[in-house]
C-alpha distance (Angstrom), angle and dihedral (degrees) to the residues before:
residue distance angle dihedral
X1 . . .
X2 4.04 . .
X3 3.53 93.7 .
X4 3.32 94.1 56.7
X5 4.15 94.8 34.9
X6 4.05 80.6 61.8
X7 3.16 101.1 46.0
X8 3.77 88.0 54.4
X9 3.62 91.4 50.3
X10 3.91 98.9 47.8
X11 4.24 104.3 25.5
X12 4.34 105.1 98.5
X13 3.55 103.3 126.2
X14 4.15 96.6 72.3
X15 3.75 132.6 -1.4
X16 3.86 121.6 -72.3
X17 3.73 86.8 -130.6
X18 3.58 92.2 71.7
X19 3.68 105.3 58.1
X20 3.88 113.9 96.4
X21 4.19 84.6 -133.7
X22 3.51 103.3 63.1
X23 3.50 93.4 54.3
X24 4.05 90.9 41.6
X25 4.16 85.8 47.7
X26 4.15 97.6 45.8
X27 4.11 90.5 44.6
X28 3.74 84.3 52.1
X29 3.54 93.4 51.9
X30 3.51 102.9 44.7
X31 3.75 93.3 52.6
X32 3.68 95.8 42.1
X33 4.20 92.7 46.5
X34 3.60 82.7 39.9
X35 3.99 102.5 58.7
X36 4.03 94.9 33.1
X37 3.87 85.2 76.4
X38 4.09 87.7 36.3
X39 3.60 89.3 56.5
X40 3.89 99.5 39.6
X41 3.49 85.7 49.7
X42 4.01 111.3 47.2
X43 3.88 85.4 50.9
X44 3.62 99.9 69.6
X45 3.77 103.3 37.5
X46 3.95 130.8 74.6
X47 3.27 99.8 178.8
X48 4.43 117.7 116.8
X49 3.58 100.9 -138.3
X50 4.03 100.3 41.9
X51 4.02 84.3 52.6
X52 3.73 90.6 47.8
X53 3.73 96.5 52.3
X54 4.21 79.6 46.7
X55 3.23 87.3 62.7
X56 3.79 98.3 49.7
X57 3.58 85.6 52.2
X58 3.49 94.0 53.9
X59 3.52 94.6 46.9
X60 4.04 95.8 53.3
X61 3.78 84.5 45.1
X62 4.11 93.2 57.2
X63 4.12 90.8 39.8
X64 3.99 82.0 58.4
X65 3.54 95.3 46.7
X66 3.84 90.6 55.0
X67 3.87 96.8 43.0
X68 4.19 92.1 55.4
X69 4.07 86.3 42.3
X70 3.46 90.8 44.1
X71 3.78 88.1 49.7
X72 3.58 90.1 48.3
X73 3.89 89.7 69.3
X74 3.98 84.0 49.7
X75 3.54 91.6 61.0
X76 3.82 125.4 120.3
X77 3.69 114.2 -141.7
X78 3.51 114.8 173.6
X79 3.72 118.9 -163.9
X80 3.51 117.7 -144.2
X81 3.62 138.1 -158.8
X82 3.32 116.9 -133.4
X83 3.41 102.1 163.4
X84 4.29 88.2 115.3
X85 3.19 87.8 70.1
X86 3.29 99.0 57.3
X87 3.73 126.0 86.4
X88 3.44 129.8 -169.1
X89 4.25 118.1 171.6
X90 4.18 104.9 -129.5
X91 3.60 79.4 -141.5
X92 3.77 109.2 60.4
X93 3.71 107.6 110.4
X94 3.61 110.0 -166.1
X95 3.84 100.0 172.7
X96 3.89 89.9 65.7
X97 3.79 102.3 44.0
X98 3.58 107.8 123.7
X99 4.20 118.7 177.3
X100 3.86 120.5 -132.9
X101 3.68 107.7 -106.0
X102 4.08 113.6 -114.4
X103 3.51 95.3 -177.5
X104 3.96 100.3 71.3
């Protein structure tokens, strides 16, 4: 859930759709939130038809997991290079920089 909270916070130069970890991170989560309540629930019942309709549940569950990771390998992620943007001065010497001293 933070991963993907960050990634919502910080992602503006393409859409979050089109990373292959977002759709890696919600499968994950879906299955795991998914089977926590599968799991708490199959333990304390005996009855047939309430662990059938479990296992329904756990069965749409998986099929959902498999769509978003099989989406994941669908994704488009472009890689960009930025490095135009970027401008560095060849003469910017930062191991020499001394400050003026105010406090004399």
């Amino acid at each position: 859930i933070y991963y993907l909270y960050e990634k919502m916070k910080t992602e503006v130069l393409r859409p979050l759709y089109q990373s292959i970890v977002f759709w890696i991170s919600v499968g994950l989560f879906i299955y795991f939130s998914g089977n926590f309540f599968y799991l708490i629930f199959i333990q304390s019942t005996t009855d047939k038809n309430v662990m059938n309709q479990l296992k329904i549940i756990y069965g749409i569950i998986a099929i959902c997991k498999d769509i978003l990771l099989s989406l994941a390998l669908l994704a488009n992620e472009t890689i960009s290079n930025d490095t135009e943007d970027l401008y560095i001065p060849e003469e910017l010497h930062l191991d020499s920089f001394n400050p003026k001293s105010t406090l004399s």
